[in-house]
C-alpha positions, 0 to 999 in steps of 0.5 A, a space after each residue: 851555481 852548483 861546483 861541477 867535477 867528473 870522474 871516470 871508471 874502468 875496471 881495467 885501471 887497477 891500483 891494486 888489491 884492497 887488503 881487509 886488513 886495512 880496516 883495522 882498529 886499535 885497543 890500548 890500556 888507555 883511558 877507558 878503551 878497555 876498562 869501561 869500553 871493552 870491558 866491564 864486569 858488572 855492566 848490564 850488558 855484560 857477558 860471562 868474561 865481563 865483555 860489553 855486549 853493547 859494544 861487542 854488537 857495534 864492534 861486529 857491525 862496524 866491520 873492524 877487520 884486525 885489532 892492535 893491542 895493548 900498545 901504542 904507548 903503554 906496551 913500551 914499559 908492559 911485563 905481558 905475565 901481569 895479564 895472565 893468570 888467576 885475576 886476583 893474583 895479577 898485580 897493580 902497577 904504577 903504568 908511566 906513559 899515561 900515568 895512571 894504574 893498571 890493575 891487569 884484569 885485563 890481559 892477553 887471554 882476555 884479548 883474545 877472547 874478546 877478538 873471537 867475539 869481536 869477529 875480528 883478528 888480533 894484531 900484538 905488539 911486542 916490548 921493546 922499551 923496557 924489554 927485548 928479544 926474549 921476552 917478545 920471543 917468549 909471548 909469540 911461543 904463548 901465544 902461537 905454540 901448539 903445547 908440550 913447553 912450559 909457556 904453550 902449557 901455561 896458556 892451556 892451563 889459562 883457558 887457551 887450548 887451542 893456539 891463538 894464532 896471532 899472524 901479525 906482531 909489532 916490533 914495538 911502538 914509535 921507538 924514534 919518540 923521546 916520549 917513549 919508555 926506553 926510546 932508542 936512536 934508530 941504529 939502537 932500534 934496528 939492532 933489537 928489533 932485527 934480533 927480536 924478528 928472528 927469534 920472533 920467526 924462529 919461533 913461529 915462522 908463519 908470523 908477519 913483523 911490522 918494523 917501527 917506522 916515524 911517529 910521524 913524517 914531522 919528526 926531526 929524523 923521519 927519513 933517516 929513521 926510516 932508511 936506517 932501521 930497514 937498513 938493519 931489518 928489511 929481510 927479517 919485517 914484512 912491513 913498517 909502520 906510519 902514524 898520524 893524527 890531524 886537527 882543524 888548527 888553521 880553518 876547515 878549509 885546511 883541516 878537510 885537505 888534511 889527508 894529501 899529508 897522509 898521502 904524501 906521507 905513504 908515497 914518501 916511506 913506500 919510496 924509502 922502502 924501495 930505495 933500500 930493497 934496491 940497496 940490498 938488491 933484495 927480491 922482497 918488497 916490504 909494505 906499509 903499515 898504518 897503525 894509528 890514523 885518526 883526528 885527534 885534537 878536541 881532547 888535548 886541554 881536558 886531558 891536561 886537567 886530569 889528575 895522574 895515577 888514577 885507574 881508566 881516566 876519561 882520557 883522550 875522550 874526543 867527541 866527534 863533529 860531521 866535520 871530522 867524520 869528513 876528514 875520516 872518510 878522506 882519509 879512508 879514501 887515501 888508504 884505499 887509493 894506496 892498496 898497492 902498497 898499505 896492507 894493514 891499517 888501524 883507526 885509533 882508537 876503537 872504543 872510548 879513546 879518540 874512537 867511533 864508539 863511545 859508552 857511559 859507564 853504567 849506561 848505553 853506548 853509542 855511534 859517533 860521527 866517525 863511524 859512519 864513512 869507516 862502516 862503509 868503507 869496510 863493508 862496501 870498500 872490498 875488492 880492487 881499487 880503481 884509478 877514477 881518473 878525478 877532475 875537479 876545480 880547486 881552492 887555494 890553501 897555504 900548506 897544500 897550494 891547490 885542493 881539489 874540492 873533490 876527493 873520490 876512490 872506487 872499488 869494484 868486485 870483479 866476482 859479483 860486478 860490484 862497484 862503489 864510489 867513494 865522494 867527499 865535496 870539500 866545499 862549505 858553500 856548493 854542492 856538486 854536480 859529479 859525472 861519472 863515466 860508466 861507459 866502460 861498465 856493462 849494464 851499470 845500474 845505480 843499487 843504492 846512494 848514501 850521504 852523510 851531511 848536515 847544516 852543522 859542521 860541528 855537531 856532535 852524536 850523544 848519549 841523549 842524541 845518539 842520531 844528530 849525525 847519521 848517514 841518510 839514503 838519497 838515491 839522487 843517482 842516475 845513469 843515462 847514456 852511460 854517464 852516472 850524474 849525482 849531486 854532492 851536497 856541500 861538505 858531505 861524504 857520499 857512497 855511490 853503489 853501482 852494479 854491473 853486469 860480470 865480466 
């Protein structure tokens, strides 16, 4: 007997406004996200600067909205000038935090043009490992000023005519980590940090500043870290940041509920945030930044192996199962039941690196299981995001006590009646009979009903198999007496499209 679950939709119940932006993604030195995945001069698919197109193709029909860059990791102990300039006179460096060599062919101008050809905006990160409030200073004023100063020249004398324009910048990257080049204690970080926003927004006061949150709410100090650095910084940031990566190391079961952690996680520094701006009695509210989510985990013994000081090595090269393409889109439902207060987000990685989008290095490149939910959530997860008012049965599990086999958002359009109806059935023996109260939508009509399942958990898309795990169209959804009745399959992802008449 099928599992059976309903929801109820009504446009009036709002959570919020979706920001795009939290359809964004992320490119560090790092492995082969850039070197091989972006870039590679000589590649058959290469254009004029050395950019993939095969990549740049998949990037665009992704629908990645924003892109963080170079950092992560790597920007704690990164001198921006080595990535500028004439490429034969940028120096090789011994880069520590993944103990390879970084030949800076690849830079910031390189990144901005790419993100022109990408369709997508860059989100910069700032040192403030090694580094501190001048040298981030100093990289807005290349970056975002119009011309007549040294550094604006040098930009325009490097190709830039024309402003980049970055509007959103990171104050450095998981600073609380002992992992991190020049890792501070959380008052040490909110001092330079706060120093490092002003002169920031001196320079160019159209900016928005992420704040560095937890590495992670398992962190010793998440939550004191978070109330002191705002504590510091909170009229001088616009947001701050969450990061977390899951794996199945305790049963599918457990890894598909993975998300009520990210949930529980957002809900906790939105509050945080609160508490201070009630401190301070301040009348700005300041949001939610994830810039890194993703799994990650299937790479973790091959890394291991790696030999150091090697230039791109194959690092962090997770290939995804069906199985994790479902914890990915539960996540993506998460991020999109907190639009009220998550305005930014990015998958990490984009390419290569714990990423959608996989290449060889002289050959094709290809789609992983992954992409497919984030395809559909950037391009049919717009507009506002709906309170579906969910019931569904539950399963025991020891770390989340009772998990819902459904996970469901909706989003609607209210310019053109668009709804669409986000499903994950957690189940690995069920499928689900899910009801939808459309009542509340006039003329509702089905447009379209898409799933992504299969017999194997753990297949994989390849070079040689680049289809094994593709999302079909089903269309088993119909309305009648204003209930959408549809049948889930076991463990699947499903996007539900519906239209209705314009309010």
């Amino acid at each position: 007997m099928a599992l059976k679950s309903s929801v109820t939709l009504t446009p009036s119940r709002t959570i919020g406004k979706i920001d795009p932006r939290i359809y964004g993604s992320f490119i560090e030195h790092l492995g082969r996200a850039v070197y091989g995945g972006a870039y590679q001069p000589g590649h058959p698919s290469a254009d004029e600067d050395g950019f993939r197109g095969d990549v740049l193709d998949l990037v665009r029909d992704l629908g990645v909205t924003i892109v963080r860059y170079p950092g992560g990791n790597f920007v704690s102990g990164y001198r921006w000038e080595d990535g500028i300039g004439p490429k034969a006179q940028r120096p090789r460096r011994m880069e520590l935090a993944w103990r390879s060599i970084e030949t800076n062919e690849f830079g910031t101008d390189e990144f901005m043009r790419w993100c022109q050809k990408a369709k997508t905006l860059p989100l910069m990160a700032v040192n403030l490992g090694t580094r501190g409030p001048e040298e981030a200073r100093q990289l807005v004023e290349y970056c975002n000023f119009p011309g007549g100063t040294a550094l604006s020249d040098l930009r325009i004398a490097n190709g830039g005519h024309d402003p980049y324009g970055v509007k959103v910048w990171c104050l450095g990257n998981e600073m609380d980590g002992p992992w991190q080049i020049g890792h501070k204690t959380a008052e040490e970080y909110g001092r330079t940090a706060t120093e490092s926003a002003k002169v920031m927004k001196w320079t160019d006061p159209s900016i928005e500043l992420v704040l560095c949150g937890s590495s992670g709410s398992g962190m010793a100090t998440f939550g004191a870290w978070e109330t002191t650095v705002l504590d510091h910084a909170y009229e001088h940031v616009d947001y701050i940041s969450l990061h977390t990566y899951y794996g199945n190391r305790t049963g599918t079961p457990n890894f598909l509920a993975k998300n009520l952690d990210m949930d529980r996680f957002i809900t906790s520094v939105a509050a945080m945030c609160d508490a201070v701006k009630g401190k301070k009695h301040s009348q700005k509210t300041v949001n939610l930044s994830f810039d890194e989510w993703n799994v990650w985990f299937h790479s973790n013994e091959a890394d291991n192996k790696l030999p150091s000081w090697m230039i791109a090595p194959p690092m962090l090269e997770d290939h995804y199962t069906l199985e994790d393409a479902l914890v990915v889109g539960c996540m993506l439902i998460t991020l999109i039941r907190h639009a009220d207060r998550v305005k930014i987000a990015c998958l990490a990685q984009l390419v290569n690196v714990i990423a959608p989008i996989m290449t060889e290095p002289n050959g094709v490149a290809w789609k992983q299981s992954i992409y497919y939910p984030f395809l559909h959530a950037a391009r049919f997860g717009q507009g506002q995001a709906l309170d579906v008012e969910m019931r569904s049965p539950v399963y025991t599990d020891r770390e989340f006590d009772q998990v819902p086999y459904l996970e469901s958002v909706a989003t609607y359009q209210p310019e053109d009646g668009s709804i669409t109806l986000f499903a994950v059935n957690r189940s690995l023996d069920e499928a689900m009979q899910l009801e939808a109260d459309v009542r509340d939508l006039p003329s509702c009509r089905v447009v379209e009903s898409l799933t992504l399942t299969g017999d194997d958990l753990l297949a994989v898309n390849s070079a040689q198999d680049p289809d094994r795990v593709h999302p079909q169209v089903v269309n088993n959804a119909v309305i009648e007496d204003g209930i959408l009745r549809v049948t889930l399959p076991k463990a699947s992802w499903n996007v539900i499209r519906l239209q209705t008449a314009v309010r």
